[in-house]
VMD Tcl script that builds the backbone (N, CA, C; Angstrom):
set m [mol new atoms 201]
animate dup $m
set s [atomselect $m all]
$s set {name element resname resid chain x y z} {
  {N N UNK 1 A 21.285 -122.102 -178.711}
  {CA C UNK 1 A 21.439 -120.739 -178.237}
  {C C UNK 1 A 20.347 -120.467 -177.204}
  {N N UNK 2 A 20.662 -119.780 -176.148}
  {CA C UNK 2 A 19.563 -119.579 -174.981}
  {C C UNK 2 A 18.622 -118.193 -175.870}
  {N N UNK 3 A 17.791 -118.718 -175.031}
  {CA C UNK 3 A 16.385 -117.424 -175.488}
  {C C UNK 3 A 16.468 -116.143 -175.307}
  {N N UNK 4 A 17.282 -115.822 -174.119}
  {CA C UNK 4 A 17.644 -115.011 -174.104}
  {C C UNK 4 A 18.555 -113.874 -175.353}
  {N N UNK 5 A 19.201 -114.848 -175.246}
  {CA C UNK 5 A 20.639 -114.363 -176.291}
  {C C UNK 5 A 19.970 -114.211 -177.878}
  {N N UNK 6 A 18.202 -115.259 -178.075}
  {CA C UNK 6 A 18.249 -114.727 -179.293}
  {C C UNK 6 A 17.137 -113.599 -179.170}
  {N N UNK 7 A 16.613 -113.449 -178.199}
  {CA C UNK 7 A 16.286 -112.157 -178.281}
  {C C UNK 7 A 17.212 -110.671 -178.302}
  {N N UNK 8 A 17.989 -110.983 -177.464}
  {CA C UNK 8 A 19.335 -109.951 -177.874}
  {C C UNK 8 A 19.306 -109.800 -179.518}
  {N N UNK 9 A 19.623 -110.496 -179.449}
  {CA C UNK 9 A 20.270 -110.672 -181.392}
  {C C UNK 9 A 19.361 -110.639 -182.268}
  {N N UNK 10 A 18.245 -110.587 -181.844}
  {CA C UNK 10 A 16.555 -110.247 -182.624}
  {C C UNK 10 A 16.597 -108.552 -182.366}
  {N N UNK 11 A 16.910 -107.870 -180.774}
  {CA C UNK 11 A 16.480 -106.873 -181.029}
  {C C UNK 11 A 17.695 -105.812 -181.421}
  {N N UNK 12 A 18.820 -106.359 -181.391}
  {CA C UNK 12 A 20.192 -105.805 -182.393}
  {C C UNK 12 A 19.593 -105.738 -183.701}
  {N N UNK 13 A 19.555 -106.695 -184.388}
  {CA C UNK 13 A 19.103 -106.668 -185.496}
  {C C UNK 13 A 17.923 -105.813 -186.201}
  {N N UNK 14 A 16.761 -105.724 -185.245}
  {CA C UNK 14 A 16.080 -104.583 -185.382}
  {C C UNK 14 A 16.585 -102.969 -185.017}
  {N N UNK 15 A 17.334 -102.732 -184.439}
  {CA C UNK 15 A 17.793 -101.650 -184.214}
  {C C UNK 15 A 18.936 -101.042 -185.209}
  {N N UNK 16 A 19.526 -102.390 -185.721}
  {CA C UNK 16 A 20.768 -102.356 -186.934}
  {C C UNK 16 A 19.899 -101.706 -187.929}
  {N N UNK 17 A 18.684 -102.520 -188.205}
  {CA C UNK 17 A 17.708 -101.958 -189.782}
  {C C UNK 17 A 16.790 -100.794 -189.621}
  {N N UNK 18 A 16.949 -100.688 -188.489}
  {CA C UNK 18 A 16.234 -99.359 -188.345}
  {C C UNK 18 A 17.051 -98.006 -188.556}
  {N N UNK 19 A 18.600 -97.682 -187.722}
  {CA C UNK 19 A 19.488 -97.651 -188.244}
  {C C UNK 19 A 20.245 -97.084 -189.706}
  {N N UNK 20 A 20.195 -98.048 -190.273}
  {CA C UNK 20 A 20.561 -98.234 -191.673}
  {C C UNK 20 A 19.680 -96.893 -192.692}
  {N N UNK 21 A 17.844 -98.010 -192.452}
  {CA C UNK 21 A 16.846 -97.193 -193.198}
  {C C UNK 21 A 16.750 -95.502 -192.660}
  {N N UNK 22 A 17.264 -95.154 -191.560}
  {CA C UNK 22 A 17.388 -93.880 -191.270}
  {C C UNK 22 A 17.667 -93.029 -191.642}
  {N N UNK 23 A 17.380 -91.496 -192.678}
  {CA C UNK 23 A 18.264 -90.568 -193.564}
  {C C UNK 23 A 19.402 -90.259 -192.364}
  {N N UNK 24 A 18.464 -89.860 -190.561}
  {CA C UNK 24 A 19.562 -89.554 -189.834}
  {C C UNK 24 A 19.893 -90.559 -188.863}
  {N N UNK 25 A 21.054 -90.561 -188.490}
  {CA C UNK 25 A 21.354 -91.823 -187.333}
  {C C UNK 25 A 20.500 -91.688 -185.952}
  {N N UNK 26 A 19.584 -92.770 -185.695}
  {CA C UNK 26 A 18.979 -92.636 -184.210}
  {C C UNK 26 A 19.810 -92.568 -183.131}
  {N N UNK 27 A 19.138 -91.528 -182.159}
  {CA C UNK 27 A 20.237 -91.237 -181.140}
  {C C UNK 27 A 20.151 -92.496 -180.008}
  {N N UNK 28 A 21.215 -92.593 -179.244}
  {CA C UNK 28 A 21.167 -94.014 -178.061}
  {C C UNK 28 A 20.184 -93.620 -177.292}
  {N N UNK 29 A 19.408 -92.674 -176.962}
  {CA C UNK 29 A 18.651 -92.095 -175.913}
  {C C UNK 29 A 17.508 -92.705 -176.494}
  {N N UNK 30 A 17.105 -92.614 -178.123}
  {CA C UNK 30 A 15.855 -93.302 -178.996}
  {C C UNK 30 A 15.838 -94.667 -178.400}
  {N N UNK 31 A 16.715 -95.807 -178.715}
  {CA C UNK 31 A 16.815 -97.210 -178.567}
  {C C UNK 31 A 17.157 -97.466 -177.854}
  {N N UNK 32 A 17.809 -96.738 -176.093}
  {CA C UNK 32 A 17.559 -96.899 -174.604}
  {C C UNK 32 A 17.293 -95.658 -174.063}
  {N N UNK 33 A 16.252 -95.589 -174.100}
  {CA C UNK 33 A 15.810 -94.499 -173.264}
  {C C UNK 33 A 15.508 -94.945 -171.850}
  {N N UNK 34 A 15.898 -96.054 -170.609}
  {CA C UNK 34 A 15.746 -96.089 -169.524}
  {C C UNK 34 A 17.633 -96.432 -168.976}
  {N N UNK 35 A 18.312 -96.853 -170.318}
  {CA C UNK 35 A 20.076 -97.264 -169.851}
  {C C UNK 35 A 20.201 -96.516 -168.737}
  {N N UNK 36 A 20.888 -97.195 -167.937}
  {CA C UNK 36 A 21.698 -96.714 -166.955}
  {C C UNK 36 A 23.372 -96.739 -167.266}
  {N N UNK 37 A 23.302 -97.105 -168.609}
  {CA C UNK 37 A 24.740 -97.249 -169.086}
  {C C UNK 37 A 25.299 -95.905 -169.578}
  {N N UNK 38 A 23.974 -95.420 -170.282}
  {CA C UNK 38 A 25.023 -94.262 -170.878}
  {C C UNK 38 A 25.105 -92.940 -170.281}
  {N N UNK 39 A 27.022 -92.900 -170.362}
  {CA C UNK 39 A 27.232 -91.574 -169.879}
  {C C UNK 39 A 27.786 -92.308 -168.435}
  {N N UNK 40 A 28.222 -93.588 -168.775}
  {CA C UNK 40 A 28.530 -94.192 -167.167}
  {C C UNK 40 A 30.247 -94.205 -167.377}
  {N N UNK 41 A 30.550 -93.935 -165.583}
  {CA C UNK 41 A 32.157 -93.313 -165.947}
  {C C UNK 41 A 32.925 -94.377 -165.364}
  {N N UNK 42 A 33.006 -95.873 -165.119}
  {CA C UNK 42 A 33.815 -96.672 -165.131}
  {C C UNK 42 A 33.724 -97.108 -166.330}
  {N N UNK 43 A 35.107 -97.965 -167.156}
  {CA C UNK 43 A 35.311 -98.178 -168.554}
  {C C UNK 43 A 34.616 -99.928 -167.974}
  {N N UNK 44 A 34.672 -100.124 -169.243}
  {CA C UNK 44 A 34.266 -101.538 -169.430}
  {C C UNK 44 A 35.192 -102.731 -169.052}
  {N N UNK 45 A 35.290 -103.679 -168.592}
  {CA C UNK 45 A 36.521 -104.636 -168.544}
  {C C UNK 45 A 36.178 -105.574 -169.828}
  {N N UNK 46 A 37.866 -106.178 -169.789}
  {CA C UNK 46 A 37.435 -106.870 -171.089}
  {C C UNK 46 A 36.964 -107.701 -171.035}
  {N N UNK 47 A 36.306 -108.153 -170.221}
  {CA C UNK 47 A 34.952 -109.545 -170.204}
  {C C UNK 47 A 34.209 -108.965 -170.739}
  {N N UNK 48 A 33.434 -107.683 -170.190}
  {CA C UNK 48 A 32.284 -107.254 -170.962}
  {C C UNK 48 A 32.632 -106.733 -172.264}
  {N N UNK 49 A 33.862 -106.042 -172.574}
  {CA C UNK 49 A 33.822 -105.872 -174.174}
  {C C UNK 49 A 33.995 -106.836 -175.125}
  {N N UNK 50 A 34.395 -107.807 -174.336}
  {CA C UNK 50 A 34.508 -109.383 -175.442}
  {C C UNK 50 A 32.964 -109.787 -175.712}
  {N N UNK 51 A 32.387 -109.827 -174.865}
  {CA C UNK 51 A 30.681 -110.226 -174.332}
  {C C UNK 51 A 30.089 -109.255 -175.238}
  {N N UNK 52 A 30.563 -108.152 -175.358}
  {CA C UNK 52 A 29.955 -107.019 -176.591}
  {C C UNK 52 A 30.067 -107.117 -177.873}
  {N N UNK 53 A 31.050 -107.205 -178.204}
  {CA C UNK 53 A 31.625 -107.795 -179.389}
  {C C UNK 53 A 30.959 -109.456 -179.887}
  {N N UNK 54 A 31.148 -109.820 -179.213}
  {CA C UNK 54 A 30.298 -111.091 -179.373}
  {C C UNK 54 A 28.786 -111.046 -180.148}
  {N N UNK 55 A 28.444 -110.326 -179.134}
  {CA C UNK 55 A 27.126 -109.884 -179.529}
  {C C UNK 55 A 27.028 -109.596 -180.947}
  {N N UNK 56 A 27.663 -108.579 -180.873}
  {CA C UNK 56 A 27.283 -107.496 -182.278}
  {C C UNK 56 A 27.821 -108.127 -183.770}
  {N N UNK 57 A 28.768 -109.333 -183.347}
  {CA C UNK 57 A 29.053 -110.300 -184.537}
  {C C UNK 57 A 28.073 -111.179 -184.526}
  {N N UNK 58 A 27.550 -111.246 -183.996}
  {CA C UNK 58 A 26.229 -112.765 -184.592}
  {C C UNK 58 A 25.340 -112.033 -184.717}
  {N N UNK 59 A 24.918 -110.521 -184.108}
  {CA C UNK 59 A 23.742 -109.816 -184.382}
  {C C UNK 59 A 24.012 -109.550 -185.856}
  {N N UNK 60 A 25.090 -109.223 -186.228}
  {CA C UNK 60 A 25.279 -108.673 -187.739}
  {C C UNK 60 A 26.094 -109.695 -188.625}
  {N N UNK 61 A 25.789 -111.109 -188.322}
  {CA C UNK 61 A 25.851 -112.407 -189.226}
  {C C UNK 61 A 27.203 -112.919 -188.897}
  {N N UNK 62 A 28.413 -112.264 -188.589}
  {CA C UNK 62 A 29.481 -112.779 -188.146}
  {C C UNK 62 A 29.763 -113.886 -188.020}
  {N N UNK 63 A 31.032 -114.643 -188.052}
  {CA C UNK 63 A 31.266 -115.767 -187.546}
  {C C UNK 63 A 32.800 -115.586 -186.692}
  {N N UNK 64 A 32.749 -116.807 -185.877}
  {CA C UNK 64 A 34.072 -116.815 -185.043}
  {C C UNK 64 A 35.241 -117.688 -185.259}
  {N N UNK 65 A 36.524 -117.313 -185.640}
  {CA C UNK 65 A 37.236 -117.568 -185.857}
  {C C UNK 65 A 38.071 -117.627 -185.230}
  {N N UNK 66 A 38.966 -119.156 -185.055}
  {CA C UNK 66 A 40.481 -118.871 -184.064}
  {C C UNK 66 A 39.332 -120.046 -182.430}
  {N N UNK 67 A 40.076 -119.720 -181.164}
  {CA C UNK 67 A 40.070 -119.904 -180.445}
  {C C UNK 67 A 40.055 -119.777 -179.096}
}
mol reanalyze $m
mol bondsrecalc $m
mol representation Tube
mol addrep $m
């Protein structure tokens, strides 16, 4: 896995348990407060929502199935 990608998935994972332990849910503005994503008005293509999804299954133990 590139270094990159496990830092991704290091800092998902911290943001998942932080998250969780929260009485209230942290807002996206808390855990990106510089995004230029949010509140952005072209939709996603499905490269990047596959690429998202991706993510968020190995950040949260997932495995891949199929082909």
């Amino acid at each position: 896995m590139a270094e990159g990608r496990k830092k991704d998935n290091y800092n998902m994972a911290v943001m998942v348990r932080a998250a969780v332990g929260a009485n209230r849910m942290p807002g996206f503005e808390q855990f990106f407060p510089d995004s230029q994503q949010h509140g952005r008005k072209e939709p996603m293509t499905d490269e990047q929502m596959y690429q998202q999804v991706l993510m968020l299954n190995a950040a949260l133990g997932g495995s891949v199935m199929g082909g």
